[in-house]
PDB file of N, CA, C and O in Angstrom:
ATOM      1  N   UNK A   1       0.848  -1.178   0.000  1.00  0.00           N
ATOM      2  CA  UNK A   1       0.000   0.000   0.000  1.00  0.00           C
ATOM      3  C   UNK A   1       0.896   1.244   0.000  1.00  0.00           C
ATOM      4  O   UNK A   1       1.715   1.470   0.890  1.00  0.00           O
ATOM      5  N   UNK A   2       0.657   2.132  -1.190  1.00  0.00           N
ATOM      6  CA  UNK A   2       1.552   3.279  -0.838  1.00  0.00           C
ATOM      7  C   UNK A   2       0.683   4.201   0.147  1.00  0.00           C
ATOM      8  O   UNK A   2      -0.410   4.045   0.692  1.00  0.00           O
ATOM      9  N   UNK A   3       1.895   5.506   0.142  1.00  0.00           N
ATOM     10  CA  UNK A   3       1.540   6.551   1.451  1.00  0.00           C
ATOM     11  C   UNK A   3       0.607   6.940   1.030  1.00  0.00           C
ATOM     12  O   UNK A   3      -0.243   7.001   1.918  1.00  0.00           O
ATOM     13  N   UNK A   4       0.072   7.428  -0.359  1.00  0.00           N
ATOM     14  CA  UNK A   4      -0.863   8.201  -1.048  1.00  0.00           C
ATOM     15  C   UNK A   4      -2.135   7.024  -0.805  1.00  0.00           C
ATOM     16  O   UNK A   4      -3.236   7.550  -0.647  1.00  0.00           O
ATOM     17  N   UNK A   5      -2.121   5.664  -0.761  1.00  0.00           N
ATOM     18  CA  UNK A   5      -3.301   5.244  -0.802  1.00  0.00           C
ATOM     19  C   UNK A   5      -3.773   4.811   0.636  1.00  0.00           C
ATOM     20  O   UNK A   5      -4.890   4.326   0.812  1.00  0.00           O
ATOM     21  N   UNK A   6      -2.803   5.022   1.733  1.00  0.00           N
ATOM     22  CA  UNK A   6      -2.877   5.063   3.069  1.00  0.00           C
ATOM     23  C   UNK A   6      -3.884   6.442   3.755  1.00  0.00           C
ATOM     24  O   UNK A   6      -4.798   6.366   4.576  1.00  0.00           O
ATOM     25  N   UNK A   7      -3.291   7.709   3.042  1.00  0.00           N
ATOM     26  CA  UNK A   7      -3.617   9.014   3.038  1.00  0.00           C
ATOM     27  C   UNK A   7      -5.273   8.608   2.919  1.00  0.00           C
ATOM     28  O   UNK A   7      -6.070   8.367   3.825  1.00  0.00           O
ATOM     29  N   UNK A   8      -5.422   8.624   1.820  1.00  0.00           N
ATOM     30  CA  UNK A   8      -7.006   8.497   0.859  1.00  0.00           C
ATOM     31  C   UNK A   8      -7.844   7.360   1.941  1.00  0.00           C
ATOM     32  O   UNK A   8      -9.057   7.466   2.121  1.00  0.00           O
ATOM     33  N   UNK A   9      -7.180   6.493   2.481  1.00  0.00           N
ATOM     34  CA  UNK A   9      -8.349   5.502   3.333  1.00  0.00           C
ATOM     35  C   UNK A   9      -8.598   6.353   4.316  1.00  0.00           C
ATOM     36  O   UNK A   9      -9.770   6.548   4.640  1.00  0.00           O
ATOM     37  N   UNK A  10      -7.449   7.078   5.032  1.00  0.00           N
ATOM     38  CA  UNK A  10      -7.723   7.684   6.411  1.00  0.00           C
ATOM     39  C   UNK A  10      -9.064   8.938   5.866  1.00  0.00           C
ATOM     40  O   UNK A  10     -10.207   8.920   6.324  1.00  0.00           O
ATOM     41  N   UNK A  11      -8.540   9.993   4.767  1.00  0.00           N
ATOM     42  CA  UNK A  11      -9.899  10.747   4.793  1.00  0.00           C
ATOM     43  C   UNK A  11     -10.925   9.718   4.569  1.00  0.00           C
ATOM     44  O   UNK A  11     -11.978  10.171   5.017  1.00  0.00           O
ATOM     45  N   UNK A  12     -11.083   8.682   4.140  1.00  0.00           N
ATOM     46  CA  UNK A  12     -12.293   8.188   3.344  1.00  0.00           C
ATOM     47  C   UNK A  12     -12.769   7.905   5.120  1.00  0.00           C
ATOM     48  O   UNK A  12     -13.818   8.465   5.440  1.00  0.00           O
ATOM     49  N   UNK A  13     -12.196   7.249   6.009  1.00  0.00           N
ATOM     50  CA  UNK A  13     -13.139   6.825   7.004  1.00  0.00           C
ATOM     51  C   UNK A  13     -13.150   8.049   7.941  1.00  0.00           C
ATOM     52  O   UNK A  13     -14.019   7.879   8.796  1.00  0.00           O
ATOM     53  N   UNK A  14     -12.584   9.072   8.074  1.00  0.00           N
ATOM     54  CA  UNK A  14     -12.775  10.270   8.597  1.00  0.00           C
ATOM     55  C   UNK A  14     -13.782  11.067   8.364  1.00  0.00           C
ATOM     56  O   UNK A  14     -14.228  11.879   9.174  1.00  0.00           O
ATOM     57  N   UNK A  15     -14.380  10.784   6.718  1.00  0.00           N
ATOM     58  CA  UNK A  15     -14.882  11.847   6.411  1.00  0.00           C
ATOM     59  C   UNK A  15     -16.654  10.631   6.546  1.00  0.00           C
ATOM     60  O   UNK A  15     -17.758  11.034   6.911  1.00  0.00           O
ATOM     61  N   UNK A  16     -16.459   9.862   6.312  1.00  0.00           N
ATOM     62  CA  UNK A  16     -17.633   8.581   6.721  1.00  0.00           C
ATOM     63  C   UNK A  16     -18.109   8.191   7.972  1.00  0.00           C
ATOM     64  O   UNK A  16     -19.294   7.939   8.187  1.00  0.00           O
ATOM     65  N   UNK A  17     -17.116   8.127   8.902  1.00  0.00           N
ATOM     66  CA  UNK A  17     -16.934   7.138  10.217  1.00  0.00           C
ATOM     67  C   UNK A  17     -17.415   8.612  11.216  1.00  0.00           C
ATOM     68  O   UNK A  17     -18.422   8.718  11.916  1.00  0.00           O
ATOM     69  N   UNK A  18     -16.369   9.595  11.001  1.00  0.00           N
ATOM     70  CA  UNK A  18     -16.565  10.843  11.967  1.00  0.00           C
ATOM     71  C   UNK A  18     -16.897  12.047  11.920  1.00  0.00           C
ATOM     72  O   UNK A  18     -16.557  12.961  12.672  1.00  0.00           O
ATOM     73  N   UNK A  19     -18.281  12.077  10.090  1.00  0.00           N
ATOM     74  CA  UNK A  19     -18.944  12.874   9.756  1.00  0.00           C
ATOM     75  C   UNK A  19     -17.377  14.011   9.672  1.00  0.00           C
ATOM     76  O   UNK A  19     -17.729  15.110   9.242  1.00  0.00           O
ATOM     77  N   UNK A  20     -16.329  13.981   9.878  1.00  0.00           N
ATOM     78  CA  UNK A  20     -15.701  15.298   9.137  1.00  0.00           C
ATOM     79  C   UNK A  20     -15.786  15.786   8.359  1.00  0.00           C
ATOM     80  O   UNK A  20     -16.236  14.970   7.556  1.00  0.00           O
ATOM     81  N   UNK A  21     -15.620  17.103   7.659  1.00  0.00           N
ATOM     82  CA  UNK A  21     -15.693  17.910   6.681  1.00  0.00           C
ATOM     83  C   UNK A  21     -13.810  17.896   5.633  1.00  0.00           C
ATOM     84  O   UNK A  21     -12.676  18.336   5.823  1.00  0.00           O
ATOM     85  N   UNK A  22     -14.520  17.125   4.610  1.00  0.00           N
ATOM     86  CA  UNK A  22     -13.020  16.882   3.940  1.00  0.00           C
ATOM     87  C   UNK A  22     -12.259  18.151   3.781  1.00  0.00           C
ATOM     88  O   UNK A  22     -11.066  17.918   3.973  1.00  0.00           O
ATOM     89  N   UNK A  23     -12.461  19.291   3.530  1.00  0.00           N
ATOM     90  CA  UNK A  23     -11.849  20.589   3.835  1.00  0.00           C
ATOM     91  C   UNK A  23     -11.181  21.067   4.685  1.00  0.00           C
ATOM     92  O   UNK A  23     -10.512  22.099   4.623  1.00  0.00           O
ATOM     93  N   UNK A  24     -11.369  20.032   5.929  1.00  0.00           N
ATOM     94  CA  UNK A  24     -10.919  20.154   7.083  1.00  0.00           C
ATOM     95  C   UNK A  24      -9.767  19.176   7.120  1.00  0.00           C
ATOM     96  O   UNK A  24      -8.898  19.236   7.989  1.00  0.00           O
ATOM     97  N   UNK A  25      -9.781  18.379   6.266  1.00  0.00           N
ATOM     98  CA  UNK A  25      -8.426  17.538   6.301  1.00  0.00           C
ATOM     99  C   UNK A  25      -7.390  18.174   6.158  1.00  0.00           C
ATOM    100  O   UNK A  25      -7.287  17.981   4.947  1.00  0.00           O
ATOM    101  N   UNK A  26      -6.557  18.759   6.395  1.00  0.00           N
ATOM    102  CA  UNK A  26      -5.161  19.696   5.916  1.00  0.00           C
ATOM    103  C   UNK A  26      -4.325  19.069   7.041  1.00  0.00           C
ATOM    104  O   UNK A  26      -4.761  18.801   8.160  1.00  0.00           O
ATOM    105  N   UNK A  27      -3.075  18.868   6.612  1.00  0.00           N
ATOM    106  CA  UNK A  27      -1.980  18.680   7.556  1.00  0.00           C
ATOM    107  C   UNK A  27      -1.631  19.167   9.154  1.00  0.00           C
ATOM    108  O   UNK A  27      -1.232  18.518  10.122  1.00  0.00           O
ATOM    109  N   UNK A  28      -1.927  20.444   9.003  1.00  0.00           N
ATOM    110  CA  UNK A  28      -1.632  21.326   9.811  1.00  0.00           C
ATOM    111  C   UNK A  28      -3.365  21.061  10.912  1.00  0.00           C
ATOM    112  O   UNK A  28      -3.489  21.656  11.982  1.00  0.00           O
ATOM    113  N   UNK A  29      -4.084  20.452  10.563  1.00  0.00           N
ATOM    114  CA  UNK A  29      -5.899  20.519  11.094  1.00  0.00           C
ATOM    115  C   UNK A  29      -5.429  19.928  12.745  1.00  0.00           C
ATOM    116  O   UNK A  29      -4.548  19.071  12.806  1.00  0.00           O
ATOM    117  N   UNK A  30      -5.873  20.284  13.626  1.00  0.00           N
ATOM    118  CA  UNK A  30      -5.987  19.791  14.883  1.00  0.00           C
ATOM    119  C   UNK A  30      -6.675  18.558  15.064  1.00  0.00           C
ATOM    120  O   UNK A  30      -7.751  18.369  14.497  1.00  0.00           O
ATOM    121  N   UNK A  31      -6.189  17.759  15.751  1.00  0.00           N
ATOM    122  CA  UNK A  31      -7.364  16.193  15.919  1.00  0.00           C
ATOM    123  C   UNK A  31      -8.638  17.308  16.282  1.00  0.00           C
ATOM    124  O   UNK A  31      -9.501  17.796  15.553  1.00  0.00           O
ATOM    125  N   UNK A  32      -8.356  17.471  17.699  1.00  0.00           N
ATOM    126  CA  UNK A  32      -9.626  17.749  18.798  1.00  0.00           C
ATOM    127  C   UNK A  32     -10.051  19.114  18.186  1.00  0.00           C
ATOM    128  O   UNK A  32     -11.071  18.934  17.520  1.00  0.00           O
ATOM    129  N   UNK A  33      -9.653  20.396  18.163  1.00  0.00           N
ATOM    130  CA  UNK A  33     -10.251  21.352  17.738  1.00  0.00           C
ATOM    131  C   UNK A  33     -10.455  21.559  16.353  1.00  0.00           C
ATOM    132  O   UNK A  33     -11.517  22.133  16.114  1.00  0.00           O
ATOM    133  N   UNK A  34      -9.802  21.284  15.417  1.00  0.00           N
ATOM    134  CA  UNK A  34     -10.501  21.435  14.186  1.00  0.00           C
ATOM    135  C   UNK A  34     -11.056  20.331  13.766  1.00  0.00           C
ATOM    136  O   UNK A  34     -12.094  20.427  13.111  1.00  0.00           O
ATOM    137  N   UNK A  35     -10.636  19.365  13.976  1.00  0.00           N
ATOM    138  CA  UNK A  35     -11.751  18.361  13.211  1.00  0.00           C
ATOM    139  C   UNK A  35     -12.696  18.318  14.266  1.00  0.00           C
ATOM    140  O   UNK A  35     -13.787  18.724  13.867  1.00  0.00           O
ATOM    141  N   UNK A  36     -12.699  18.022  15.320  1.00  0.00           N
ATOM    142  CA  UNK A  36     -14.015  17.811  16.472  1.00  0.00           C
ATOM    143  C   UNK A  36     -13.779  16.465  17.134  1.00  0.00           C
ATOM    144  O   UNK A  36     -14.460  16.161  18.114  1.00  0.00           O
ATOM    145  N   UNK A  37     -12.883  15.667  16.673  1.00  0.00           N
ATOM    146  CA  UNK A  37     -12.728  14.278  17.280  1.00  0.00           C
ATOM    147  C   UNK A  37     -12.800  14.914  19.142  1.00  0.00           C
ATOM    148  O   UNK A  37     -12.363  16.008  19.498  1.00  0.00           O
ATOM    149  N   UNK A  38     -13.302  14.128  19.841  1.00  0.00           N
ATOM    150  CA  UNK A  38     -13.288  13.922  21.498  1.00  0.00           C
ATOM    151  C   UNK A  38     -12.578  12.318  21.244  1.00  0.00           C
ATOM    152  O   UNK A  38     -12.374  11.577  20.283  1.00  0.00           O
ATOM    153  N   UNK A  39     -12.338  12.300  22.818  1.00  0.00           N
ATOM    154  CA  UNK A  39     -12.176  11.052  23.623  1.00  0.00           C
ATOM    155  C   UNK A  39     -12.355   9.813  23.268  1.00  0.00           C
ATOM    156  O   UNK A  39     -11.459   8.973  23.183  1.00  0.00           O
ATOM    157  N   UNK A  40     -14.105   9.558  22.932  1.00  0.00           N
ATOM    158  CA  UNK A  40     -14.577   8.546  22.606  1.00  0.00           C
ATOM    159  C   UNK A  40     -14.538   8.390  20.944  1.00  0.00           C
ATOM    160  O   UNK A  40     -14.843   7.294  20.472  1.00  0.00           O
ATOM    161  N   UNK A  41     -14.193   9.401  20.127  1.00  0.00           N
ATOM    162  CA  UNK A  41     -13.506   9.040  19.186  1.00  0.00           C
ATOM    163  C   UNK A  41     -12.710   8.507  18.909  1.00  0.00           C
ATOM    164  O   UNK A  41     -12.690   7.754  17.935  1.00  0.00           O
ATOM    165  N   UNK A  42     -11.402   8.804  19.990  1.00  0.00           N
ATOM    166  CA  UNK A  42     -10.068   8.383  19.543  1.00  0.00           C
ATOM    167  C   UNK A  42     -10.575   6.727  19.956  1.00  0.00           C
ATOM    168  O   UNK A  42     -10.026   5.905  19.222  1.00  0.00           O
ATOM    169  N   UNK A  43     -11.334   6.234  20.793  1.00  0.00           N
ATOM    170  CA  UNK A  43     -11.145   5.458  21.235  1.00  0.00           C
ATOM    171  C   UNK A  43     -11.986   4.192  19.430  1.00  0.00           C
ATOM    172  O   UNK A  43     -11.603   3.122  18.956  1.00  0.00           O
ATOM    173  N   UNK A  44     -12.911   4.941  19.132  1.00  0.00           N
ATOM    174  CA  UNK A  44     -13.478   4.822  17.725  1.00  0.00           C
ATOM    175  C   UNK A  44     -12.892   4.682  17.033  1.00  0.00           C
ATOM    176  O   UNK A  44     -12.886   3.512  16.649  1.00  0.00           O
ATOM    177  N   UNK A  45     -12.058   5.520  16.379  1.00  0.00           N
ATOM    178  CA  UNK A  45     -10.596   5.388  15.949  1.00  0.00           C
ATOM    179  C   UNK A  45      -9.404   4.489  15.809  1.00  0.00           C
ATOM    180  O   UNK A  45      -8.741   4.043  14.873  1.00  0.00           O
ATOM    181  N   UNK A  46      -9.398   4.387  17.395  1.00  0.00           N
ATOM    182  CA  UNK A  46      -8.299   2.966  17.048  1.00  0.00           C
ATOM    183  C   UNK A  46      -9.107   1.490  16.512  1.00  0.00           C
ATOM    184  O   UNK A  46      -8.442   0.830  15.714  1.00  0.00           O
ATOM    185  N   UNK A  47      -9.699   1.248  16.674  1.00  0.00           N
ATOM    186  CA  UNK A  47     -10.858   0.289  16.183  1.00  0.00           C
ATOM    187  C   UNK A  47     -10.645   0.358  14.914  1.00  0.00           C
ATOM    188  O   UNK A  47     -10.218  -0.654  14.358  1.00  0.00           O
ATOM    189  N   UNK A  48     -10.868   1.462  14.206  1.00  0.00           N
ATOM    190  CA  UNK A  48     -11.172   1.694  12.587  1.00  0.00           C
ATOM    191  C   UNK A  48      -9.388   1.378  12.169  1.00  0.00           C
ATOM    192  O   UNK A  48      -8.982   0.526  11.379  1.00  0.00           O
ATOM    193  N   UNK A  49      -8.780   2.091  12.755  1.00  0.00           N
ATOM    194  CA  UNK A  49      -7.116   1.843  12.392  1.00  0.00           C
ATOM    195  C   UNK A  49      -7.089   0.567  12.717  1.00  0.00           C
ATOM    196  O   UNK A  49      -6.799  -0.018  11.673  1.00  0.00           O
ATOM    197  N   UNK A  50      -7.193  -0.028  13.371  1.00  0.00           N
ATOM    198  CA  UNK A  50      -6.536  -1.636  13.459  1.00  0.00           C
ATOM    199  C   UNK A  50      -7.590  -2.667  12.645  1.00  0.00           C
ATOM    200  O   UNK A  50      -7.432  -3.887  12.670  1.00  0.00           O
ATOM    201  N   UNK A  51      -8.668  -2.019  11.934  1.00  0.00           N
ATOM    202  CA  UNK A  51      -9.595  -2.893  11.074  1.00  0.00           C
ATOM    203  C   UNK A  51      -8.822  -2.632   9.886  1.00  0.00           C
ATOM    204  O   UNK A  51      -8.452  -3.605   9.229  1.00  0.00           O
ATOM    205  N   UNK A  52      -8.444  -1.177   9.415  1.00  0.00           N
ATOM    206  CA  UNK A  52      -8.622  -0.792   8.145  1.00  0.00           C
ATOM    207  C   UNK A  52      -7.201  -1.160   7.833  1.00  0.00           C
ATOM    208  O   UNK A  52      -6.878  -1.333   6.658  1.00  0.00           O
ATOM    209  N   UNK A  53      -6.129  -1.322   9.029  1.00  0.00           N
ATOM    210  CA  UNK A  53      -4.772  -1.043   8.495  1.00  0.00           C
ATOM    211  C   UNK A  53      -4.111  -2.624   9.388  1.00  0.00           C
ATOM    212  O   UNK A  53      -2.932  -2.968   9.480  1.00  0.00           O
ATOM    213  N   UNK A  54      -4.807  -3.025   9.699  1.00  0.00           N
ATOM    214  CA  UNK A  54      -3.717  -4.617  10.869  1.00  0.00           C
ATOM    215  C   UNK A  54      -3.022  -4.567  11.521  1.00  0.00           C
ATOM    216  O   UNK A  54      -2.302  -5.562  11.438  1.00  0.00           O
ATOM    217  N   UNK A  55      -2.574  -3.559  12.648  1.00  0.00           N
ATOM    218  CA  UNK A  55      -1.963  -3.572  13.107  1.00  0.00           C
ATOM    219  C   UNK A  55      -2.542  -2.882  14.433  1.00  0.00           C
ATOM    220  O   UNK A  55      -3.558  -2.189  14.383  1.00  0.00           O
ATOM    221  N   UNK A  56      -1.694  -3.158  15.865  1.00  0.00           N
ATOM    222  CA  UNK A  56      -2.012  -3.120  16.813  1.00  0.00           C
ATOM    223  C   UNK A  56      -2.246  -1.150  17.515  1.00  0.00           C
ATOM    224  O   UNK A  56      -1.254  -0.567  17.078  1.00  0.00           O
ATOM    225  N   UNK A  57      -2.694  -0.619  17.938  1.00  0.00           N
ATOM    226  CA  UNK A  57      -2.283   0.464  18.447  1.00  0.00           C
ATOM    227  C   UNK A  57      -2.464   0.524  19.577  1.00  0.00           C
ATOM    228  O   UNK A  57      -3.581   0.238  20.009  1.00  0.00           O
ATOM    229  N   UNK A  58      -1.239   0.988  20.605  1.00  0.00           N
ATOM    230  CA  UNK A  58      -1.123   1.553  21.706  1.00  0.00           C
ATOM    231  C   UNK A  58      -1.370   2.779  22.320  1.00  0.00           C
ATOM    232  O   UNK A  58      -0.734   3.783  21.998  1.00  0.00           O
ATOM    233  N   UNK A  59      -2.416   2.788  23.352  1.00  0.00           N
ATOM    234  CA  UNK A  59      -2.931   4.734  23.775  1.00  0.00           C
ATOM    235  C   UNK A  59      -1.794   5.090  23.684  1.00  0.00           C
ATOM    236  O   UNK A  59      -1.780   5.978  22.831  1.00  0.00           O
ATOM    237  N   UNK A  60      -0.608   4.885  24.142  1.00  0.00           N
ATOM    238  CA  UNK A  60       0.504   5.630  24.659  1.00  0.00           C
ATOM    239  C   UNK A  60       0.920   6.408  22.804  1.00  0.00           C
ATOM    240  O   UNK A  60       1.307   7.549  22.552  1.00  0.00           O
ATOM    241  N   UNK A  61       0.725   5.611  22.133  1.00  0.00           N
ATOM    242  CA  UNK A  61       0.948   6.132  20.419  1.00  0.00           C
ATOM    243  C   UNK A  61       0.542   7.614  20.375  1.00  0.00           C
ATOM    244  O   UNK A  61       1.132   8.474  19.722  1.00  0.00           O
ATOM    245  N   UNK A  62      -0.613   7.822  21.204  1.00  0.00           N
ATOM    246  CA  UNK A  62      -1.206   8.923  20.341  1.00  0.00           C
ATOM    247  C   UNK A  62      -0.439   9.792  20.984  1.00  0.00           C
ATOM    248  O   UNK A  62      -0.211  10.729  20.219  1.00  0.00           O
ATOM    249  N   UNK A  63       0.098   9.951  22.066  1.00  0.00           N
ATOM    250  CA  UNK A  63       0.551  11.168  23.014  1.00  0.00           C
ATOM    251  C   UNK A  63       1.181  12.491  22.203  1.00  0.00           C
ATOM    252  O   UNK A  63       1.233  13.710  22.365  1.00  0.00           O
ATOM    253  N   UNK A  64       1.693  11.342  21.081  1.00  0.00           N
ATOM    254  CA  UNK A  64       2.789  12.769  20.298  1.00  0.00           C
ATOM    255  C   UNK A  64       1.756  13.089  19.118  1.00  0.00           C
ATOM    256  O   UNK A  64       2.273  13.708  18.188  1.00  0.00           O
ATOM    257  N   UNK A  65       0.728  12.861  19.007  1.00  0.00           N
ATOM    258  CA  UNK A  65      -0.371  13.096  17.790  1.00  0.00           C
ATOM    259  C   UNK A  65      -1.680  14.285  17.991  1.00  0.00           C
ATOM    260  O   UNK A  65      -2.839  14.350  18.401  1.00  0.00           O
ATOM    261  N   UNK A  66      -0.938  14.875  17.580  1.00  0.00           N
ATOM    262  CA  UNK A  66      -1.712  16.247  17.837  1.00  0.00           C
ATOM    263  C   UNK A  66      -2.478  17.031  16.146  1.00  0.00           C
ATOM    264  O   UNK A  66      -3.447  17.785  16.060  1.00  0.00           O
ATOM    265  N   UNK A  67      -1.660  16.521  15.100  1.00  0.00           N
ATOM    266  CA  UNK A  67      -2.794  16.801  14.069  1.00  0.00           C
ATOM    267  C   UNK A  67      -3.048  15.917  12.955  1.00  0.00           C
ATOM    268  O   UNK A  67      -2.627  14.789  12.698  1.00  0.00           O
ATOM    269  N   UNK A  68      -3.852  16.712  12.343  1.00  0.00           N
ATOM    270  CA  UNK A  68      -3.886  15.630  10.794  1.00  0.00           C
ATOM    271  C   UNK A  68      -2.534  14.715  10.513  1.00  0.00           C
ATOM    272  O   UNK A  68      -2.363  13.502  10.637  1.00  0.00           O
ATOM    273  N   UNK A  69      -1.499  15.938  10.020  1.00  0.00           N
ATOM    274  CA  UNK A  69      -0.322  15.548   9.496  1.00  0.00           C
ATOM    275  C   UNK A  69       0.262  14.255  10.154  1.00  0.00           C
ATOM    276  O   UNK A  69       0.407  13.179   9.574  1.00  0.00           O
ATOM    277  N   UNK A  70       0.585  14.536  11.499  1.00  0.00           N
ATOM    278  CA  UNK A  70       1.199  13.430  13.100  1.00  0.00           C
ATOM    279  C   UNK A  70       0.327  12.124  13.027  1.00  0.00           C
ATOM    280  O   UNK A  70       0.852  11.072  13.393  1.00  0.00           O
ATOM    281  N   UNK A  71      -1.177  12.123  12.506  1.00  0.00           N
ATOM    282  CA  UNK A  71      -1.758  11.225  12.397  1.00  0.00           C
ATOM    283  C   UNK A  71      -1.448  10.233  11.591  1.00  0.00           C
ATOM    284  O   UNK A  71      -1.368   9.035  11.866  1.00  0.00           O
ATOM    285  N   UNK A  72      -1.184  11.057  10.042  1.00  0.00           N
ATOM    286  CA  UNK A  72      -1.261  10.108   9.071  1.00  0.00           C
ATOM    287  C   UNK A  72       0.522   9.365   8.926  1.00  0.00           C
ATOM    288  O   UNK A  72       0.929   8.232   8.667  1.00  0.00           O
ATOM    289  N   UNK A  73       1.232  10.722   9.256  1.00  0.00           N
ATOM    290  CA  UNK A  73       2.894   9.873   9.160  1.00  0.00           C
ATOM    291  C   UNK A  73       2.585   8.982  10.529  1.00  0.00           C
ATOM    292  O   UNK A  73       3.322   8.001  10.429  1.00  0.00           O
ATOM    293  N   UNK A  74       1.919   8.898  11.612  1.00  0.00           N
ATOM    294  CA  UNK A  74       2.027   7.858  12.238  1.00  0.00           C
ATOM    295  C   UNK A  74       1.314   6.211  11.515  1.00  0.00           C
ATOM    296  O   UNK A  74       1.919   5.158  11.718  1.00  0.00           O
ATOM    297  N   UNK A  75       0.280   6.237  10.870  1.00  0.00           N
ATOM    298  CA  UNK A  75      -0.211   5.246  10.239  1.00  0.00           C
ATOM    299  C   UNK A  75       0.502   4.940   8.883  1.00  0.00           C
ATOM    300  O   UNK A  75      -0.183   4.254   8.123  1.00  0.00           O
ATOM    301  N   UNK A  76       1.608   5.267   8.467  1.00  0.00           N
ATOM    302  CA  UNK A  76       1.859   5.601   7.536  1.00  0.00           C
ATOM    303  C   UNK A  76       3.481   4.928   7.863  1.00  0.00           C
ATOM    304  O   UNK A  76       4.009   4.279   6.960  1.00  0.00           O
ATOM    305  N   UNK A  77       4.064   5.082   8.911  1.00  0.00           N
ATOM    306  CA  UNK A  77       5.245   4.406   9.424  1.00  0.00           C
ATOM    307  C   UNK A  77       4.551   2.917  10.318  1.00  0.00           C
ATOM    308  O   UNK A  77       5.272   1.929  10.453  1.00  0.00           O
ATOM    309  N   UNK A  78       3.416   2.925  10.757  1.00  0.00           N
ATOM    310  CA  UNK A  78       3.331   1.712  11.427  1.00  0.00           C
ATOM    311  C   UNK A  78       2.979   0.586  10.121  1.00  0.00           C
ATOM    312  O   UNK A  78       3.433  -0.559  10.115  1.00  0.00           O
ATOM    313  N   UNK A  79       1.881   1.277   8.784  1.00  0.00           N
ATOM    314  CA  UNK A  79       1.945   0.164   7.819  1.00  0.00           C
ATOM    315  C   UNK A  79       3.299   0.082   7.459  1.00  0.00           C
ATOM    316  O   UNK A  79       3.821  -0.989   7.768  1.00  0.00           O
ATOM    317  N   UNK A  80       4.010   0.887   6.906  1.00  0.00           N
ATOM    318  CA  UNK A  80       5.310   0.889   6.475  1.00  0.00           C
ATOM    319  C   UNK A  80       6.522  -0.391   7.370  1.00  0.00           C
ATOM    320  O   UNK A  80       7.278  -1.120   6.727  1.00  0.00           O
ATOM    321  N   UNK A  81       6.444  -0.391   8.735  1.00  0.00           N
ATOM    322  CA  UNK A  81       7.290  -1.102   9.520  1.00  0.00           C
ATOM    323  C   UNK A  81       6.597  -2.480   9.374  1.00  0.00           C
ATOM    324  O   UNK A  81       7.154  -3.557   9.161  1.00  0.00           O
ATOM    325  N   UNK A  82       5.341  -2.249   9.523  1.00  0.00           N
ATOM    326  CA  UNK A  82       4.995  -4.027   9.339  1.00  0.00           C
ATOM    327  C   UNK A  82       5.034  -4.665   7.785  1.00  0.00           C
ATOM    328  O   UNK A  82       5.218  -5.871   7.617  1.00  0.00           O
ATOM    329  N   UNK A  83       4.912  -4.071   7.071  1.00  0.00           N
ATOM    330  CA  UNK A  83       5.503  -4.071   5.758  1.00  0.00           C
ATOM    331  C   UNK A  83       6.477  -5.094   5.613  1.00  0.00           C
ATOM    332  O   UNK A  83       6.296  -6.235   5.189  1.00  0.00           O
ATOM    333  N   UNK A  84       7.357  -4.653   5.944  1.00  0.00           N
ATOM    334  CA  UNK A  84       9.248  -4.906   5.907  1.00  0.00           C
ATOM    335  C   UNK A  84       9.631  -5.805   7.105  1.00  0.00           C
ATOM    336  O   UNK A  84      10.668  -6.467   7.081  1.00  0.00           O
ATOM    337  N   UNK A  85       8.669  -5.819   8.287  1.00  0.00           N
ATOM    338  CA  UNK A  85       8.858  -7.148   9.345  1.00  0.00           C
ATOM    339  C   UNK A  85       8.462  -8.371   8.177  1.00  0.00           C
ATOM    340  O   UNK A  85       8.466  -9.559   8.501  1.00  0.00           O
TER     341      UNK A  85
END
């Protein structure tokens, strides 16, 4: 799977799964304040990431994930590493 078709799943279930506004996808977009994700999202979230992508996620992951951008290079290095395991 390349990065570009990694990119395109995450808006596709962002913009499906958590009613976001694809306009709002930009790199720089805040999880919590610009897109609107809460708590029980993220927790929504990891669910959808470990369906859509196979691999495990740890709360402790998100700590350094603060926007769009942090989101997707994080899903984006975890397909990438299991890849190549």
């Amino acid at each position: 799977m390349t990065n570009t078709e990694i990119i395109e799943k995450i808006h596709e279930f962002l913009i499906e799964e958590f009613e976001v506004k694809a306009e709002k996808l930009l790199p720089e977009a805040n999880l919590k304040e610009t897109l609107g994700l809460d708590s029980l999202d993220y927790i929504d979230l990891v669910v959808v990431i470990e369906s859509n992508f196979a691999f495990k996620v740890k709360p402790e992951d998100f700590t350094d994930i603060a926007t769009f951008g942090d989101f997707c290079d994080y899903v984006i290095s975890r397909v990438n590493s299991k890849a190549l395991a």
